[in-house]
Biopython code that builds the backbone (N, CA, C, O; Angstrom):
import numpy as np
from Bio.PDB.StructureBuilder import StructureBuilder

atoms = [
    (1, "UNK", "N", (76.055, -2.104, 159.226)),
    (1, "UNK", "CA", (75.565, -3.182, 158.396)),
    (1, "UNK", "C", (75.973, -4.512, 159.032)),
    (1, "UNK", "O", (77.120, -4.863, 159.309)),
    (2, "UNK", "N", (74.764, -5.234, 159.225)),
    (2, "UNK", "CA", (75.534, -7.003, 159.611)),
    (2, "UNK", "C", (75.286, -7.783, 158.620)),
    (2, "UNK", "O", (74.577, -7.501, 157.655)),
    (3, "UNK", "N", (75.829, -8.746, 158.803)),
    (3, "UNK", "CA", (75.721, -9.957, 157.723)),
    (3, "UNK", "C", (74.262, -11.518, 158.066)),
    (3, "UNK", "O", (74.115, -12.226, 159.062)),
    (4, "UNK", "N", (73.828, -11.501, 157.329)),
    (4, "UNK", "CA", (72.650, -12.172, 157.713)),
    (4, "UNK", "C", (72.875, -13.603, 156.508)),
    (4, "UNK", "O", (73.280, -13.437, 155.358)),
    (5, "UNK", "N", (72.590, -14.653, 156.974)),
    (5, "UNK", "CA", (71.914, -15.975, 156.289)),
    (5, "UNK", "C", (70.800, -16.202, 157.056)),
    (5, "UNK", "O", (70.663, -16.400, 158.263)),
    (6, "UNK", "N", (69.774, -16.117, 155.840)),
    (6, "UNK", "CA", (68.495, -17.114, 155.716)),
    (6, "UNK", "C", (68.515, -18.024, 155.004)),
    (6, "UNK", "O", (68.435, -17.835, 153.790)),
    (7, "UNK", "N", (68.622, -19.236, 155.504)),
    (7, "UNK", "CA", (68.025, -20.873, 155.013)),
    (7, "UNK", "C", (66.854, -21.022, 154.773)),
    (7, "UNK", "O", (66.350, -20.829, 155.879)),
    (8, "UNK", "N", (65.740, -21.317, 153.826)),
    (8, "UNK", "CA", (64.695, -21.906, 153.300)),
    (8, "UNK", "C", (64.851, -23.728, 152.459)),
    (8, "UNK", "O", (65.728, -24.350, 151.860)),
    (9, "UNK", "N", (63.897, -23.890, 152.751)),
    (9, "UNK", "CA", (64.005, -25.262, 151.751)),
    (9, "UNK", "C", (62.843, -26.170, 152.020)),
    (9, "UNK", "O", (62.338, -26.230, 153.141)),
    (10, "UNK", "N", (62.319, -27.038, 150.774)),
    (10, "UNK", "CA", (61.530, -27.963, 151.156)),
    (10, "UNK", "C", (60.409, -27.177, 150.765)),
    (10, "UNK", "O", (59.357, -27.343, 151.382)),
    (11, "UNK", "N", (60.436, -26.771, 150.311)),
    (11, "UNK", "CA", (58.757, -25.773, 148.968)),
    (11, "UNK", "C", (58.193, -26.511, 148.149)),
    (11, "UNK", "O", (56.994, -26.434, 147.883)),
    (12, "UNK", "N", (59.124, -27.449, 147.565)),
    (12, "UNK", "CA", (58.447, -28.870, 146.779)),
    (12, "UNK", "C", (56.948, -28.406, 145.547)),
    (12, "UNK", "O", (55.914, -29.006, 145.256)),
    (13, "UNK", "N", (57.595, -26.936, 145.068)),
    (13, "UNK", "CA", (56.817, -26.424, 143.854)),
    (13, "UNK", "C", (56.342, -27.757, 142.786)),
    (13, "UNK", "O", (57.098, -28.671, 142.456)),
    (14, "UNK", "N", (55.312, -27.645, 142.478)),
    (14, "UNK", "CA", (54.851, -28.531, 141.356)),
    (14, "UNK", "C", (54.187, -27.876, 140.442)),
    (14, "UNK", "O", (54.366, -26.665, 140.570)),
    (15, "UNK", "N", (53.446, -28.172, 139.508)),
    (15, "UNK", "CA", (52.453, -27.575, 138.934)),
    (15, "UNK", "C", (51.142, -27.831, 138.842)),
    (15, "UNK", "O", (50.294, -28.039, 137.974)),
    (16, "UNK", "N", (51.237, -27.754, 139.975)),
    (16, "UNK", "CA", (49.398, -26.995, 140.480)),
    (16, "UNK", "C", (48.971, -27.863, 139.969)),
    (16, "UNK", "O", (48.722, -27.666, 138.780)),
    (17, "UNK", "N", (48.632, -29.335, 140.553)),
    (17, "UNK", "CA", (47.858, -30.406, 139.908)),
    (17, "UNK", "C", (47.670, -31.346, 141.522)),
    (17, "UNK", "O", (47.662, -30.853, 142.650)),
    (18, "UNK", "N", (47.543, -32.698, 141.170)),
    (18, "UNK", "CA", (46.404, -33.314, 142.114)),
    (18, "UNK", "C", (47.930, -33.707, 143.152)),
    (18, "UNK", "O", (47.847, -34.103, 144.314)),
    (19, "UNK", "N", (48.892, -33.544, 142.609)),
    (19, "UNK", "CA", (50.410, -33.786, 143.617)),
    (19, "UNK", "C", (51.264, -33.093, 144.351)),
    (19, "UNK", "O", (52.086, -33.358, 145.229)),
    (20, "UNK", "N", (50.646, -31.520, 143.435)),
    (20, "UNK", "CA", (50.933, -30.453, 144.548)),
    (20, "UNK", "C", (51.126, -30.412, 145.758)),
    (20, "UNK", "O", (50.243, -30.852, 146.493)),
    (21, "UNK", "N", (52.749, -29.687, 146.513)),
    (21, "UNK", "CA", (52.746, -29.426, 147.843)),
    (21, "UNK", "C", (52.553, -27.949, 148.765)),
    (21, "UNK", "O", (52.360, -27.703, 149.955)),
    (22, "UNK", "N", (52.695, -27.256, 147.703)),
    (22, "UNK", "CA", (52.857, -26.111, 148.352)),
    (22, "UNK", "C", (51.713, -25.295, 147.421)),
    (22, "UNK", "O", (51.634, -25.275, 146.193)),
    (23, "UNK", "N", (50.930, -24.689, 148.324)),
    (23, "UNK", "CA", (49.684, -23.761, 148.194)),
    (23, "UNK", "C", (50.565, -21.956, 148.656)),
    (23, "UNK", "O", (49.941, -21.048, 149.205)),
    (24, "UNK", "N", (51.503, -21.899, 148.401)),
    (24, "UNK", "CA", (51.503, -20.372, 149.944)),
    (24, "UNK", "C", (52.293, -19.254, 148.655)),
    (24, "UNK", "O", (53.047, -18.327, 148.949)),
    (25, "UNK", "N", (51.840, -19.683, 147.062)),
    (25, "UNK", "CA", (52.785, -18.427, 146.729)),
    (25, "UNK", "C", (52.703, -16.909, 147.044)),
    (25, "UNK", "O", (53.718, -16.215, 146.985)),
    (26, "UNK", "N", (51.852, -16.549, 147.281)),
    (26, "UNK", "CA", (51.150, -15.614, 148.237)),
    (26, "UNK", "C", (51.974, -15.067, 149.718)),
    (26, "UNK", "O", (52.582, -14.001, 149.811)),
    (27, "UNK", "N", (51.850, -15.847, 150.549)),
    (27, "UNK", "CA", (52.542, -16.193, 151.799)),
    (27, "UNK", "C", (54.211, -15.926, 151.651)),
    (27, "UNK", "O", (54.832, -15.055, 152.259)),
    (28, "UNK", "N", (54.560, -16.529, 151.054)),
    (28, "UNK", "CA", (55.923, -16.532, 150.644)),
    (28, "UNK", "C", (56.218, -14.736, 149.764)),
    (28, "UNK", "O", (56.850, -13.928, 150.444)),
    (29, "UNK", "N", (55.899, -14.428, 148.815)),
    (29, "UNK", "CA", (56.105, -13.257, 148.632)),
    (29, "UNK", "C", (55.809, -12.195, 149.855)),
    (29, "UNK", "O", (56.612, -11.265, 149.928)),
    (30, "UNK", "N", (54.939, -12.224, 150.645)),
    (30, "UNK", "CA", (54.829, -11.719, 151.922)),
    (30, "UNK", "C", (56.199, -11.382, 152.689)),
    (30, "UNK", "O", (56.836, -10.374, 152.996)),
    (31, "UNK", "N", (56.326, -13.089, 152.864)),
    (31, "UNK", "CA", (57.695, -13.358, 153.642)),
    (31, "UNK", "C", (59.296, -12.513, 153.247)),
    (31, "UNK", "O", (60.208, -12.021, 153.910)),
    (32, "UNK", "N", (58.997, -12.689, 151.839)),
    (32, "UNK", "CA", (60.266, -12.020, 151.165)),
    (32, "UNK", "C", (60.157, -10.704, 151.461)),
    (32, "UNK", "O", (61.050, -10.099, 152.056)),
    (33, "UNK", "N", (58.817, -10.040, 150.984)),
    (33, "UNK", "CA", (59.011, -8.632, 150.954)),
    (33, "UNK", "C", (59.233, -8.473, 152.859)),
    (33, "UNK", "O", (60.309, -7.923, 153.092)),
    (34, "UNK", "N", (58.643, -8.747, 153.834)),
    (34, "UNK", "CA", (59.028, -8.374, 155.326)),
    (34, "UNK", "C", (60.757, -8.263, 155.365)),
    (34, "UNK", "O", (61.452, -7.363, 155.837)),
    (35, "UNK", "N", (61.250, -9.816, 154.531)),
    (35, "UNK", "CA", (62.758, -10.102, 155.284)),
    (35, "UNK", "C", (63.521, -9.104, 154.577)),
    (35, "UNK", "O", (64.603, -8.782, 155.066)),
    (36, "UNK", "N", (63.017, -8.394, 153.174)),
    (36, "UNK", "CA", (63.416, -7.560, 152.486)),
    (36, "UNK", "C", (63.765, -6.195, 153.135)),
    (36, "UNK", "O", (64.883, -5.681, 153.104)),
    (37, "UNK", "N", (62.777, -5.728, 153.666)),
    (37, "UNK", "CA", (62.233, -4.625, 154.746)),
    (37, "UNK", "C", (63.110, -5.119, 155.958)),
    (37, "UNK", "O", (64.028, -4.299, 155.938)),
    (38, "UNK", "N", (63.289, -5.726, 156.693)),
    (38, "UNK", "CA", (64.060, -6.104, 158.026)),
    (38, "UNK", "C", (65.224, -5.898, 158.189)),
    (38, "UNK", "O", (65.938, -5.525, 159.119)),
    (39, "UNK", "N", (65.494, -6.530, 155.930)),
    (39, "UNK", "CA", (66.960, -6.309, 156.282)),
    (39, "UNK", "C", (67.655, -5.558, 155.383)),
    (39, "UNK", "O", (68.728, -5.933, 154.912)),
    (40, "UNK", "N", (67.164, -4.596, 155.126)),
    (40, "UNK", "CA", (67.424, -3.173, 154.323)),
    (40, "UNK", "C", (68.687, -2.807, 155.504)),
    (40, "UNK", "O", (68.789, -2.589, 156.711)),
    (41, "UNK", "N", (69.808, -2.931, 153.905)),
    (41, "UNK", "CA", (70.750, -2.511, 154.171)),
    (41, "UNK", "C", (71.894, -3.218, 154.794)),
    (41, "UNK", "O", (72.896, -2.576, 155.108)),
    (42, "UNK", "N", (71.795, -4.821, 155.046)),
    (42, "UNK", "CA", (72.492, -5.412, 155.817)),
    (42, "UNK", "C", (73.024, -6.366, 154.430)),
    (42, "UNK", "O", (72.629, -6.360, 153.264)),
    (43, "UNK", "N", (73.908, -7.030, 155.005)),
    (43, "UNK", "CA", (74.351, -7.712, 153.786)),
    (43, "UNK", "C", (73.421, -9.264, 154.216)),
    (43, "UNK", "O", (73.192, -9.743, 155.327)),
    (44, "UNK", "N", (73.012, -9.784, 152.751)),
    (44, "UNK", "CA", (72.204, -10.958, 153.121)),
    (44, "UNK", "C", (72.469, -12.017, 152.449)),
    (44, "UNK", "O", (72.734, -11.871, 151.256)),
    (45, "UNK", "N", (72.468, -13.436, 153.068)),
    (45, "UNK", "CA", (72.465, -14.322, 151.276)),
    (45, "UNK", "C", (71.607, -15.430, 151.783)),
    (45, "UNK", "O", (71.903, -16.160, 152.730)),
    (46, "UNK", "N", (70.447, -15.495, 151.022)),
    (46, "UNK", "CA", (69.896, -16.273, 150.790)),
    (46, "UNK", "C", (69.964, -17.561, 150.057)),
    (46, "UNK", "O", (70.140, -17.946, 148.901)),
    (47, "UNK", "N", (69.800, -17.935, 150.944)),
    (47, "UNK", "CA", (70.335, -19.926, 150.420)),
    (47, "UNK", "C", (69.329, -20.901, 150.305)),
    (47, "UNK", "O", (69.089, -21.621, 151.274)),
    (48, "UNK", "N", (68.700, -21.024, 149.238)),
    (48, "UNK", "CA", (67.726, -22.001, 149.376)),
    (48, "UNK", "C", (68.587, -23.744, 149.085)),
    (48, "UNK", "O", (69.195, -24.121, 148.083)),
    (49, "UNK", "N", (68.361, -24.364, 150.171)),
    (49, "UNK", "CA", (69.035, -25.428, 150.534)),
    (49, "UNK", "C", (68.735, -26.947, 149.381)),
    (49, "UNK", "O", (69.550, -27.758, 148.941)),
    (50, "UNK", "N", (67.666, -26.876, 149.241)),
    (50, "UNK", "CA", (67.245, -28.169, 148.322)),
    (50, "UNK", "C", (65.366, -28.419, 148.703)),
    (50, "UNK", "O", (64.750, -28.150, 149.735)),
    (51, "UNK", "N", (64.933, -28.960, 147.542)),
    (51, "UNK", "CA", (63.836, -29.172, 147.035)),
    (51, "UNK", "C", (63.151, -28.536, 147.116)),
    (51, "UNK", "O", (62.222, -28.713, 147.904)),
    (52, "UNK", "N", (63.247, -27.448, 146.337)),
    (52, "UNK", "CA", (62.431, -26.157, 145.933)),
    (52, "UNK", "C", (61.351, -26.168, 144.687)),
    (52, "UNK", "O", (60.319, -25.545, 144.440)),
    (53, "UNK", "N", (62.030, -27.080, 144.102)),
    (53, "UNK", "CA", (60.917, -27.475, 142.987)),
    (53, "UNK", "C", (60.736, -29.161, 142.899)),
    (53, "UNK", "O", (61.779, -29.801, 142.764)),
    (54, "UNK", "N", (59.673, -29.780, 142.959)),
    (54, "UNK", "CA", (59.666, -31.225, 142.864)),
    (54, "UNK", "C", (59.758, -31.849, 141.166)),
    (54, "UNK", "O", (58.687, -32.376, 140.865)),
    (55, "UNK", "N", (60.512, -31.882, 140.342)),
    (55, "UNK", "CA", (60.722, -32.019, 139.095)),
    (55, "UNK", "C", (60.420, -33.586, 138.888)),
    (55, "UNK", "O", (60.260, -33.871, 137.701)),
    (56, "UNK", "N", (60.322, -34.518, 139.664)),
    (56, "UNK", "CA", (59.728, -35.607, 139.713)),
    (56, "UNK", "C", (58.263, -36.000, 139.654)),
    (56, "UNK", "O", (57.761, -37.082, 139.351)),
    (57, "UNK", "N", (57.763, -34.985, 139.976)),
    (57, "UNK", "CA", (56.212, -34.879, 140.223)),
    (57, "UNK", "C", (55.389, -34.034, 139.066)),
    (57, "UNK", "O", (54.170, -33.896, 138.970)),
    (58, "UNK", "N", (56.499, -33.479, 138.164)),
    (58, "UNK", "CA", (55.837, -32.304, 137.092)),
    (58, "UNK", "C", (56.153, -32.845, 135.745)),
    (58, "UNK", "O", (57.258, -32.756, 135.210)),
    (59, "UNK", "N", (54.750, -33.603, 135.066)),
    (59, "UNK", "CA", (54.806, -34.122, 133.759)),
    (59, "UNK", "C", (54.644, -33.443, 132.464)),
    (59, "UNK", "O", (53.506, -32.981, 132.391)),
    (60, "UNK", "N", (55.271, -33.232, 131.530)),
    (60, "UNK", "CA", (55.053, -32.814, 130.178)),
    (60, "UNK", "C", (53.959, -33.831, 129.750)),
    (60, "UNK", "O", (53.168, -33.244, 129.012)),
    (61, "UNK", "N", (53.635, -35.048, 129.917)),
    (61, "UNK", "CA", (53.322, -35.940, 129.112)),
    (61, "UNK", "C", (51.703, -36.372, 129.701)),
    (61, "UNK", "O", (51.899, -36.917, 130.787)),
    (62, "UNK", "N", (50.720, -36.351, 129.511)),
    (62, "UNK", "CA", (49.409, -36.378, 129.890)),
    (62, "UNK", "C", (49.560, -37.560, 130.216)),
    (62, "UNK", "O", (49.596, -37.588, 131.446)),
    (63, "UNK", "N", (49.709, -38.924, 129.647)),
    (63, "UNK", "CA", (49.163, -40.441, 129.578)),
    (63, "UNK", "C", (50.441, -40.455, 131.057)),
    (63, "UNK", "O", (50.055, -41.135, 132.007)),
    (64, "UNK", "N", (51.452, -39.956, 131.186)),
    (64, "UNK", "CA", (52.275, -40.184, 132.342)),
    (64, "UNK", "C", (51.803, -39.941, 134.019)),
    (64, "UNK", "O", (52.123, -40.504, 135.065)),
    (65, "UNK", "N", (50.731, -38.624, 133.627)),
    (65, "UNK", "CA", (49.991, -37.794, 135.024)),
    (65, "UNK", "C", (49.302, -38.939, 135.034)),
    (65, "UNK", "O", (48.564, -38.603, 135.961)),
    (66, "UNK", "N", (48.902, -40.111, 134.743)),
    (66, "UNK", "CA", (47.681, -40.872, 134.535)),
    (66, "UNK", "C", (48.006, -42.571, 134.899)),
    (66, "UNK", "O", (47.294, -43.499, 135.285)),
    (67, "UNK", "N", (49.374, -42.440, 134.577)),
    (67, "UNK", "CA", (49.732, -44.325, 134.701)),
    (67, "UNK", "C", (49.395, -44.949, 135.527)),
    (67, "UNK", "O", (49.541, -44.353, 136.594)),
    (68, "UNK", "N", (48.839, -46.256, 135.671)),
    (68, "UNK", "CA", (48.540, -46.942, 136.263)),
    (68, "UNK", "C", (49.678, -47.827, 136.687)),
    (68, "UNK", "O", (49.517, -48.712, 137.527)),
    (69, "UNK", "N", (50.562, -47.642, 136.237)),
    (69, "UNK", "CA", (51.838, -48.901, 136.190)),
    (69, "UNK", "C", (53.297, -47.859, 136.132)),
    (69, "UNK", "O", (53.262, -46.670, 135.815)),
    (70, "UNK", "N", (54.250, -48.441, 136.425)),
    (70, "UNK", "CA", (55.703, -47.838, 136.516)),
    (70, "UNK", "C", (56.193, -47.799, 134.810)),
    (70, "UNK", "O", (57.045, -47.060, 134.317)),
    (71, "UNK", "N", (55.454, -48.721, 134.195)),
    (71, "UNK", "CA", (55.840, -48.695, 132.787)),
    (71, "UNK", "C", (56.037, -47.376, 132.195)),
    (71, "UNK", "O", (57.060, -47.086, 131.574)),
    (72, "UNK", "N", (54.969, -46.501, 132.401)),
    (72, "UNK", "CA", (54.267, -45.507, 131.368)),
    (72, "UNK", "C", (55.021, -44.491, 132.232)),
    (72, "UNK", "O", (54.632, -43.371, 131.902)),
    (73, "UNK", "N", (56.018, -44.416, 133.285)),
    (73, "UNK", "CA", (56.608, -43.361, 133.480)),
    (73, "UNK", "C", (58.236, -43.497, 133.405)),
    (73, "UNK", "O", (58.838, -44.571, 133.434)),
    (74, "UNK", "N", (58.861, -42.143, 133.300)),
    (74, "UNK", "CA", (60.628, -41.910, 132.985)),
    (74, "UNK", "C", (60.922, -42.090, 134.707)),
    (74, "UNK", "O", (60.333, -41.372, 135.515)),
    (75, "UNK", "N", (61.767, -42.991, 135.067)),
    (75, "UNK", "CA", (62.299, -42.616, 136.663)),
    (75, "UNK", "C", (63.364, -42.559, 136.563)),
    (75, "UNK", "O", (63.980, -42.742, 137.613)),
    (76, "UNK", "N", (64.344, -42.232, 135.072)),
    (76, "UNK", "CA", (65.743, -42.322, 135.179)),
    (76, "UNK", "C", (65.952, -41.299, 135.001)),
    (76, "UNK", "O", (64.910, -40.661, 135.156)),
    (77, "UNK", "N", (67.099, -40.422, 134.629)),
    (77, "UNK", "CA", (67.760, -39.840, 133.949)),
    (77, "UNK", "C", (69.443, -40.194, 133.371)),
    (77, "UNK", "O", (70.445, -40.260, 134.083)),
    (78, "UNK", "N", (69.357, -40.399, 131.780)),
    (78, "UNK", "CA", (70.622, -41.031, 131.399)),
    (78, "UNK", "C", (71.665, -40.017, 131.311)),
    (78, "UNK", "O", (71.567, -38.891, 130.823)),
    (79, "UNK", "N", (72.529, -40.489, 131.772)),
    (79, "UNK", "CA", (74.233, -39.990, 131.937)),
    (79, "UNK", "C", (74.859, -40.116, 130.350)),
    (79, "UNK", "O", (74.552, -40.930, 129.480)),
    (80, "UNK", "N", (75.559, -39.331, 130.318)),
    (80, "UNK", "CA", (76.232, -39.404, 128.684)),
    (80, "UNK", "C", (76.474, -37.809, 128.117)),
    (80, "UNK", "O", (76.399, -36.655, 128.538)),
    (81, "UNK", "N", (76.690, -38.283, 127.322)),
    (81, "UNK", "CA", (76.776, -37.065, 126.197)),
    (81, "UNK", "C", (75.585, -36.953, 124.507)),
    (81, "UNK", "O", (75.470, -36.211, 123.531)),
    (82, "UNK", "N", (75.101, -37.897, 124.924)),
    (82, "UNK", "CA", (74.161, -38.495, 123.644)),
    (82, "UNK", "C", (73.262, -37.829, 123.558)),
    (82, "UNK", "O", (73.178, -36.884, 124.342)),
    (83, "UNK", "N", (72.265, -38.041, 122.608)),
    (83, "UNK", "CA", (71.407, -37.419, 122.209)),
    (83, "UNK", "C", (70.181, -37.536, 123.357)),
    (83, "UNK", "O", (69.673, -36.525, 123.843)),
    (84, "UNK", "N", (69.776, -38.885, 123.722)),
    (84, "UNK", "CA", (68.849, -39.184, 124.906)),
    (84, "UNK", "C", (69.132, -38.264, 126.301)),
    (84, "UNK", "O", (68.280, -37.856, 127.090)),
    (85, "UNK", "N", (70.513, -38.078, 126.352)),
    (85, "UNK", "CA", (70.994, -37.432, 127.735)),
    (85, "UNK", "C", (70.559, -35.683, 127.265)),
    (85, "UNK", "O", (70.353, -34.792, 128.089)),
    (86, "UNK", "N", (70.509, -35.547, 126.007)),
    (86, "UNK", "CA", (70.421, -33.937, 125.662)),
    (86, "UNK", "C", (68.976, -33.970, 125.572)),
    (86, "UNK", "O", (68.584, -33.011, 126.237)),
    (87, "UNK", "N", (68.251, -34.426, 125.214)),
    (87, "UNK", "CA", (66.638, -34.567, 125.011)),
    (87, "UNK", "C", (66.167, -34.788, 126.634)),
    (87, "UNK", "O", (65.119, -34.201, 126.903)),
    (88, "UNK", "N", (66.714, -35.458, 127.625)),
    (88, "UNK", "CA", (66.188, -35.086, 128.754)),
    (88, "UNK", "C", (66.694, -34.114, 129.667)),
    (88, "UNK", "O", (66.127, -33.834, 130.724)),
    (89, "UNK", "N", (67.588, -33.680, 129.330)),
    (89, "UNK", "CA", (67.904, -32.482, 130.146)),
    (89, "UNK", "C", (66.928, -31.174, 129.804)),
    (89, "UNK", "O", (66.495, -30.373, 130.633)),
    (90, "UNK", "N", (66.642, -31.167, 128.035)),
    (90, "UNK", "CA", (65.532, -30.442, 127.390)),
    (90, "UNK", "C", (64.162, -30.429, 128.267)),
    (90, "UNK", "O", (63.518, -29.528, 128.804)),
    (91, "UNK", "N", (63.985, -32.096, 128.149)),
    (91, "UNK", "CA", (62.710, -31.756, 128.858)),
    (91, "UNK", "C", (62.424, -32.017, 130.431)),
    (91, "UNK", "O", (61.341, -32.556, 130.658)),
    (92, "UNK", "N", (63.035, -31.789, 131.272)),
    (92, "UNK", "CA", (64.175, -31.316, 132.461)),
    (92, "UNK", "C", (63.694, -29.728, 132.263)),
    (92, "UNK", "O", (62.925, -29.308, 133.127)),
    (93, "UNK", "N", (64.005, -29.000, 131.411)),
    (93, "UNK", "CA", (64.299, -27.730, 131.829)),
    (93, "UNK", "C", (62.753, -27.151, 131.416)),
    (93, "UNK", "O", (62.077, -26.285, 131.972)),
    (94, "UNK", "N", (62.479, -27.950, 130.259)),
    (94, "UNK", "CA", (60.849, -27.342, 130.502)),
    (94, "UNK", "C", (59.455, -27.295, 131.550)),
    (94, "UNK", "O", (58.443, -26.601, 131.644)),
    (95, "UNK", "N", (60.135, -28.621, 132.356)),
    (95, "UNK", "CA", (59.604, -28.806, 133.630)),
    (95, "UNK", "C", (59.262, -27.561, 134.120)),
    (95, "UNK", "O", (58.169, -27.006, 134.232)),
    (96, "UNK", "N", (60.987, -27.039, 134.538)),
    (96, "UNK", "CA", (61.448, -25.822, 135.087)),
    (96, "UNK", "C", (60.322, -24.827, 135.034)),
    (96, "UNK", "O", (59.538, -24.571, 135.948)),
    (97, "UNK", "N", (60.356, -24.307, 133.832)),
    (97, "UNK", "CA", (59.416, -23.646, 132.987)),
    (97, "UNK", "C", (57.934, -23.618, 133.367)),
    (97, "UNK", "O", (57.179, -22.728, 133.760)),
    (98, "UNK", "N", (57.764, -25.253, 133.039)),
    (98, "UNK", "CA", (56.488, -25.039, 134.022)),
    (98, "UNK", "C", (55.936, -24.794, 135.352)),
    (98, "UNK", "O", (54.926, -24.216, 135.754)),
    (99, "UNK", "N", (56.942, -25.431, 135.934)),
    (99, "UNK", "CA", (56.656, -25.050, 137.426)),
    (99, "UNK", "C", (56.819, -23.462, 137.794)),
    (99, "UNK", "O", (56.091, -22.849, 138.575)),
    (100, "UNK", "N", (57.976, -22.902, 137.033)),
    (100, "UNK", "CA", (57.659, -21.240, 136.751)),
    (100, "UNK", "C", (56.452, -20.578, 136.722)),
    (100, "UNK", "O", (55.870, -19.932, 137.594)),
    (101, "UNK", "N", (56.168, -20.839, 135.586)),
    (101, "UNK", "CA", (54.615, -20.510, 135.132)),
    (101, "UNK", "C", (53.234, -20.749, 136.030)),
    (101, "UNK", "O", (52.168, -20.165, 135.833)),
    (102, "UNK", "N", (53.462, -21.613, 136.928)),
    (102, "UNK", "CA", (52.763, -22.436, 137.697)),
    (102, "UNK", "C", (52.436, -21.446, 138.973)),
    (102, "UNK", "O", (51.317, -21.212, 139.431)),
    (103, "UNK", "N", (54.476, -20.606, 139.707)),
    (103, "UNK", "CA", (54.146, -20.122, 140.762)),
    (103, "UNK", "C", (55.099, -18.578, 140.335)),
    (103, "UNK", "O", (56.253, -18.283, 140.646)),
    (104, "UNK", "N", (54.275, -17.957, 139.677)),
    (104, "UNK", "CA", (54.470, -16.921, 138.760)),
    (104, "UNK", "C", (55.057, -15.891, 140.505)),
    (104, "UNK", "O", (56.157, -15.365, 140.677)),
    (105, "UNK", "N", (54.031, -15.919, 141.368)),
    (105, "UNK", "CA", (54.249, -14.968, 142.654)),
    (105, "UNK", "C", (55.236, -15.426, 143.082)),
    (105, "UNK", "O", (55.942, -14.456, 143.356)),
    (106, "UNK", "N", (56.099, -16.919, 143.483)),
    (106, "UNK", "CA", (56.668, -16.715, 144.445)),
    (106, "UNK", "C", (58.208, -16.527, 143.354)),
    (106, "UNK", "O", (59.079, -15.842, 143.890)),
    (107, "UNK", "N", (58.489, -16.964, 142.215)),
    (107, "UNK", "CA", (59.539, -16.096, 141.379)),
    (107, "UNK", "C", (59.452, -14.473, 141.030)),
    (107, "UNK", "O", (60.254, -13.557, 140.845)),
    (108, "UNK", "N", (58.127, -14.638, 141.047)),
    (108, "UNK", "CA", (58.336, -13.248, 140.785)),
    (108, "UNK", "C", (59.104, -12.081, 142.367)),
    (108, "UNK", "O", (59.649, -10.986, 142.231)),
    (109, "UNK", "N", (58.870, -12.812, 143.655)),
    (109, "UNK", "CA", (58.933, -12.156, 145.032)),
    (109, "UNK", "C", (60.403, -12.390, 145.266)),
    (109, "UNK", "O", (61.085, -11.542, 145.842)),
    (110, "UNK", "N", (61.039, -13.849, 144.706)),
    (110, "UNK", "CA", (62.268, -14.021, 144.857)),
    (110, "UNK", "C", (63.209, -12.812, 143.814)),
    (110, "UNK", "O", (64.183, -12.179, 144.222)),
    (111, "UNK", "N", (62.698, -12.733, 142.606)),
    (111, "UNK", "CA", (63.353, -11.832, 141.875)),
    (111, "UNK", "C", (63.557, -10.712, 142.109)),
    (111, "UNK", "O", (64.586, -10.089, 141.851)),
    (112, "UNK", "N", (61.920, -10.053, 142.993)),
    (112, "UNK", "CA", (62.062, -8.491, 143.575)),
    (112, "UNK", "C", (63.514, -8.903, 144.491)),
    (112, "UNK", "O", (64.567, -8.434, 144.058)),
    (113, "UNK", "N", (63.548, -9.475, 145.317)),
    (113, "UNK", "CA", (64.241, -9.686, 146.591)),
    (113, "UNK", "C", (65.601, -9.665, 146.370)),
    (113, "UNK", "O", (66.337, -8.835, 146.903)),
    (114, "UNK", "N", (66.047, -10.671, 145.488)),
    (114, "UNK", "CA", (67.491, -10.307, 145.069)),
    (114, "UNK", "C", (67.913, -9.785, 144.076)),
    (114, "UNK", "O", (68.979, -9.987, 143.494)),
    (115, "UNK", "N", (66.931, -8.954, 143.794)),
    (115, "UNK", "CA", (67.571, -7.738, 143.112)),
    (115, "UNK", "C", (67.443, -6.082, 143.767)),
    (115, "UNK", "O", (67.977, -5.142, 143.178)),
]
sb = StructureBuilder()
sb.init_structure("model")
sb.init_model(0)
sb.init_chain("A")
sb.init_seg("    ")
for serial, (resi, resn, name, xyz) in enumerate(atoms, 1):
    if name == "N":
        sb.init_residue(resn, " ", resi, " ")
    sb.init_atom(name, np.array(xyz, "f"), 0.0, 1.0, " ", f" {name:<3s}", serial, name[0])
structure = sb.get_structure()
């Protein structure tokens, strides 16, 4: 048995709209299941490095996909313990969610994989 790291990063998942970067959920489950197969039996850890999902680019809010102006969009996120800081982490995680839903294959290929 050897020990293997694979680095990935920079997938920049969205939800499948006009800002989308990545087309390959397809491709990518491919990829997993080969490195899966390659490395049957070796010890592996997969490290996805950063920007795997673009959470900046994925709106809950219709009139926001649409602004014409910096007004009509959130570019912060508030620090605290407050209620505003708990309401955007909420909708923060539904992002998540969507962009899930969005690339159903390539979670679903990561999940076969490390498990």
């Amino acid at each position: 048995m050897k020990k293997v790291a694979i680095f990935m990063s920079d997938f920049h998942l969205g939800q499948k709209d006009m800002l989308e970067e990545f087309f390959a959920d397809e491709e990518f489950a491919e990829l997993v299941a080969r490195l899966s197969q390659a490395h049957q039996g070796d010890k592996v850890d997969l490290v996805l490095v950063g920007d795997i999902m673009d959470l900046w680019t994925t709106s809950l809010d219709p009139q926001e996909q649409h602004a014409e102006t910096l007004e009509g969009i959130q570019l912060y996120f508030p620090a605290g313990d407050d209620q505003e800081t708990k309401d955007a982490r909420e909708a923060e995680e539904k992002k998540i969610r969507k962009i899930a839903a969005a690339h159903k294959p390539f979670f679903e290929a990561l999940g076969r994989y490390l498990s």
